[in-house]
C-alpha positions as a Markdown table, in Angstrom:
| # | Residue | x | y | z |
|---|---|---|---|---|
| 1 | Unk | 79.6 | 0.5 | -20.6 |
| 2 | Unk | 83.3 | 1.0 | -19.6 |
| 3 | Unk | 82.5 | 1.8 | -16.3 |
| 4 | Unk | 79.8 | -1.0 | -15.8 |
| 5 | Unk | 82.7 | -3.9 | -17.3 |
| 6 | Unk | 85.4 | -2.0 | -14.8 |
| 7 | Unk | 83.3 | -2.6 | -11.7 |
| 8 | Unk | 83.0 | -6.3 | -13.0 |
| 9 | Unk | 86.7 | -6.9 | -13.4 |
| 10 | Unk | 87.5 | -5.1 | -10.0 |
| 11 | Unk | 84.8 | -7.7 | -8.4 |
| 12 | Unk | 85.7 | -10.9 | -10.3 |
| 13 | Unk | 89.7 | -10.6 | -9.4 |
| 14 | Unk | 89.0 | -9.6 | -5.6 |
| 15 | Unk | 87.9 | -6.1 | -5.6 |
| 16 | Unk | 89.3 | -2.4 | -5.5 |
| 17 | Unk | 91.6 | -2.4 | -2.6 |
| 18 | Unk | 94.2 | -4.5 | -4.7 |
| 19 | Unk | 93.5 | -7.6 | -2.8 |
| 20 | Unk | 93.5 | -11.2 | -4.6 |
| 21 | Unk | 90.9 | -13.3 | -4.2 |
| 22 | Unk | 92.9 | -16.5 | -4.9 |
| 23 | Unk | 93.4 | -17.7 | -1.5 |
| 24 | Unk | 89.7 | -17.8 | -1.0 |
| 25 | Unk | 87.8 | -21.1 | -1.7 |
| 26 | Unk | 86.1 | -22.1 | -5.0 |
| 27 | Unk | 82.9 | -22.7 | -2.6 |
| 28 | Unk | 82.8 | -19.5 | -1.3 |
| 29 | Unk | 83.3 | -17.8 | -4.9 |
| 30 | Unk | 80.6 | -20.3 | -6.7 |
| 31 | Unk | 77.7 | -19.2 | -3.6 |
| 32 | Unk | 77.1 | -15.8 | -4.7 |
| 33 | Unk | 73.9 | -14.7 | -2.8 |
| 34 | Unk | 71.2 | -14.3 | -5.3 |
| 35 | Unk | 67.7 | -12.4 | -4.1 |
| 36 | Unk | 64.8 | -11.0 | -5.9 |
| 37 | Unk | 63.9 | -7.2 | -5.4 |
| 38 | Unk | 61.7 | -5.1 | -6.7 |
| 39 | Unk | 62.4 | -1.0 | -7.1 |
| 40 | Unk | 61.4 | 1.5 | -8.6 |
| 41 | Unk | 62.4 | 4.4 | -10.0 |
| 42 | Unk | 63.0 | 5.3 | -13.8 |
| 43 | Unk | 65.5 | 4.0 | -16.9 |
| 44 | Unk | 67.9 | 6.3 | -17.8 |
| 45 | Unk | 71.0 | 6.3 | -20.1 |
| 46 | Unk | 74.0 | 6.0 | -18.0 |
| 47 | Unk | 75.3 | 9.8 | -19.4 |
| 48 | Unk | 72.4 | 11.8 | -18.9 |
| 49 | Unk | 72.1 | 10.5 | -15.2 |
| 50 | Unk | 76.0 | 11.5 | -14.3 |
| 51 | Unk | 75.7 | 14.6 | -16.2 |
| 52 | Unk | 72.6 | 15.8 | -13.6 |
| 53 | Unk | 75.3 | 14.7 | -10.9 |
| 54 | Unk | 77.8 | 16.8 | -12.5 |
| 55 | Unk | 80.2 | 13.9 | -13.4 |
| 56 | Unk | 82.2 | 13.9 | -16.3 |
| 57 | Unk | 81.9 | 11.0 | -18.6 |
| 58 | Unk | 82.7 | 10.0 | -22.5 |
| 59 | Unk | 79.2 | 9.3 | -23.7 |
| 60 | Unk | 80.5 | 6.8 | -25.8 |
| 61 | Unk | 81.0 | 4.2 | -23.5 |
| 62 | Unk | 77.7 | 5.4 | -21.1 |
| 63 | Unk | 75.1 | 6.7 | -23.8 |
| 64 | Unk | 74.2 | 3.0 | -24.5 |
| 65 | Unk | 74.3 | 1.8 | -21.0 |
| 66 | Unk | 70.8 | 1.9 | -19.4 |
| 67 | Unk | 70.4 | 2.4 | -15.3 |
| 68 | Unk | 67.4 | 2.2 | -13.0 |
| 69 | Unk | 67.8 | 6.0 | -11.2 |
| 70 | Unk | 65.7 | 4.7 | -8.0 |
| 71 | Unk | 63.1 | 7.2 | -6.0 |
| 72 | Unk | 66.2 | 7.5 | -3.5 |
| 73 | Unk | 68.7 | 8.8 | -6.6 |
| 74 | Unk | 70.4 | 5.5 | -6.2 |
| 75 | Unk | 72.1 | 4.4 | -10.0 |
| 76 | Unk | 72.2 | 1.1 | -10.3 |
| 77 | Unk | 73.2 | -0.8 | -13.8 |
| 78 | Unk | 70.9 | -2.9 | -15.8 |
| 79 | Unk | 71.8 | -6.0 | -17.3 |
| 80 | Unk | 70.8 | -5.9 | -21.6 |
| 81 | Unk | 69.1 | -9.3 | -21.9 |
| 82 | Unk | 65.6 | -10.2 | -23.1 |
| 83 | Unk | 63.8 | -9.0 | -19.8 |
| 84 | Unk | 65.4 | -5.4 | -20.2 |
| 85 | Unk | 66.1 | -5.3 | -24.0 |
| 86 | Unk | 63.0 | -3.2 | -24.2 |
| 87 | Unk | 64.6 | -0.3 | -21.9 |
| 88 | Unk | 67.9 | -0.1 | -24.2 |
| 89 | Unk | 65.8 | -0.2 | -27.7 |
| 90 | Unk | 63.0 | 2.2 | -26.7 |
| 91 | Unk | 63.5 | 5.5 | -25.2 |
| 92 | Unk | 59.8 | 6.2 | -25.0 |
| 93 | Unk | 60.3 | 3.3 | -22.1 |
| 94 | Unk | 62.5 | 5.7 | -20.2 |
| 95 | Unk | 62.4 | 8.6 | -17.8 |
| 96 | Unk | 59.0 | 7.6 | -16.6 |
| 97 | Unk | 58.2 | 5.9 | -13.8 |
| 98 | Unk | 59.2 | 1.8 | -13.6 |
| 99 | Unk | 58.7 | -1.2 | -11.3 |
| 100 | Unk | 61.2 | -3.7 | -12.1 |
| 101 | Unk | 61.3 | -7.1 | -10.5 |
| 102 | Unk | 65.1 | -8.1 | -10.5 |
| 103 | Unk | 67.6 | -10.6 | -9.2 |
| 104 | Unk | 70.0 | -8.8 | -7.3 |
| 105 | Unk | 73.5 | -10.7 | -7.2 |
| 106 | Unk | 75.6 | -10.1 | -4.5 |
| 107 | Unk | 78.7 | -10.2 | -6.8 |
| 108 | Unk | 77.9 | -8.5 | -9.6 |
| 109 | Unk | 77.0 | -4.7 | -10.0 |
| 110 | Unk | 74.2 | -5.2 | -12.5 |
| 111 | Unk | 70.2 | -6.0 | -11.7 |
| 112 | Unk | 69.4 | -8.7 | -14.0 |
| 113 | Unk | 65.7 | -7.9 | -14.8 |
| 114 | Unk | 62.6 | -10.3 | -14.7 |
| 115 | Unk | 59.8 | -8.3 | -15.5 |
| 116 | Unk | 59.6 | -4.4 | -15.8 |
| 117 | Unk | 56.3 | -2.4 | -15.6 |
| 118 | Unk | 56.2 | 1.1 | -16.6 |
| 119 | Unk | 53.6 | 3.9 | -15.1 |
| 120 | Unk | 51.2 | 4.2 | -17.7 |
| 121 | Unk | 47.4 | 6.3 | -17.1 |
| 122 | Unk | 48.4 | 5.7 | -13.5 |
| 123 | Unk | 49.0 | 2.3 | -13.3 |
| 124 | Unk | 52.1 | 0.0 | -13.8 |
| 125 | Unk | 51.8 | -2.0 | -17.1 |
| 126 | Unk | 54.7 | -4.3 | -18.7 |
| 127 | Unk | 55.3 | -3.2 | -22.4 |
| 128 | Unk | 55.4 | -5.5 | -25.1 |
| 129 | Unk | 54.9 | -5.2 | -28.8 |
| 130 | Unk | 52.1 | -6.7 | -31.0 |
| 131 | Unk | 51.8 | -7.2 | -34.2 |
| 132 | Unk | 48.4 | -7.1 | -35.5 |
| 133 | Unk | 48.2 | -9.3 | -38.3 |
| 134 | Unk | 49.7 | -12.5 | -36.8 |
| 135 | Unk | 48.7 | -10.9 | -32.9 |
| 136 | Unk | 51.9 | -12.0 | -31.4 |
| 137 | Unk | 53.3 | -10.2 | -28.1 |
| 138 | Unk | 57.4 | -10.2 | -28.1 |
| 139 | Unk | 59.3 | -8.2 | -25.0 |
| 140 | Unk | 61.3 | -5.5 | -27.3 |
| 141 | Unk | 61.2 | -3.7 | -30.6 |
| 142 | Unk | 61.9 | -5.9 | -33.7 |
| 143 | Unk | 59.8 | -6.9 | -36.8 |
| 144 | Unk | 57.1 | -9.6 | -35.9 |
| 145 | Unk | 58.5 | -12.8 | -36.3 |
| 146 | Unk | 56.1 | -14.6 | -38.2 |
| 147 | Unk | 55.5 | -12.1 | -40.9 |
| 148 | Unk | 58.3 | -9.7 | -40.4 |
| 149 | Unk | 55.6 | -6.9 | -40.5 |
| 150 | Unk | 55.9 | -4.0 | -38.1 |
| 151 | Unk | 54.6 | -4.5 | -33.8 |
| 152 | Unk | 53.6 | -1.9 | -32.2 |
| 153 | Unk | 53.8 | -1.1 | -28.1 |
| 154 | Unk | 51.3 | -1.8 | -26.3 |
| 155 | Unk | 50.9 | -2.3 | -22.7 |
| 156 | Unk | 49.5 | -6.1 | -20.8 |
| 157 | Unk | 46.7 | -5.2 | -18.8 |
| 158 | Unk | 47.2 | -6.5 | -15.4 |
| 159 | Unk | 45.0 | -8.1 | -12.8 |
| 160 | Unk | 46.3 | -7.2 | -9.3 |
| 161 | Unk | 47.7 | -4.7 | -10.3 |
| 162 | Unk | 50.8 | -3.1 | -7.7 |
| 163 | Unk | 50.1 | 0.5 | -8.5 |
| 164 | Unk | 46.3 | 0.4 | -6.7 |
């Protein structure tokens, strides 16, 4: 997480070559490029992905931060908000293959995801969890709201599906 909030501060106050970014204009700091991608690769906890690069790292600050590892060994930070919550709460989401639909932002590190699908019986499905007394479908782990029972994953069929 350290390194992920580092990268931000560097951006936000005009980058790593100890330039400022004051003399630029509040236009061209407001019109941050924004574009939707889609990659895929697999989720992996920040520590375990350095480690199989040989980089040293206190797990305390990476263990919790999650990273899509693209096919092309790319790391690139995920962004913990309802979209991704799922990757961060559930390891049985991660190291296996993913699709995830994300806004890329040009000024910030992190993909902010919009819909992930994970590789399951050889197709991509999104995850979410049910609970099958009150058959509500949330996005990550937590009791079901209605009746604060237990949801279990499951995985949305999907018509059209990417993978075929």
């Amino acid at each position: 997480m350290r390194v992920g909030w580092i990268l931000a501060i560097c951006v936000a106050f005009g980058g790593t070559d100890g330039s400022s970014s004051s003399n630029d204009s509040a236009a061209d700091s407001t019109s941050a490029a924004t574009r939707i991608v889609t990659l895929s690769g697999e989720a992996i906890e920040l520590s375990k992905a350095l480690a199989a690069l040989g980089v040293p790292s206190d797990d305390d600050q990476t263990k919790n931060q999650i990273v899509l590892r693209t096919n092309d060994g790319a790391l690139m930070p995920l962004l913990k908000d309802e979209a991704s919550r799922a990757l961060f709460l559930d390891a049985r989401l991660r190291e296996r293959p993913i699709l995830i639909n994300a806004r890329k932002h040009d000024k910030i590190p992190y993909l902010q995801a919009l819909i992930v699908r994970v590789k399951v019986e050889g197709a991509y499905r999104e995850p979410q969890y049910y609970c099958e007394v009150c058959t509500i479908n949330v996005r990550y782990p937590q009791v079901c709201p209605c009746c604060q029972g237990p949801m279990i994953l499951k995985f949305k069929p999907e018509t059209g599906d990417p993978s075929r």
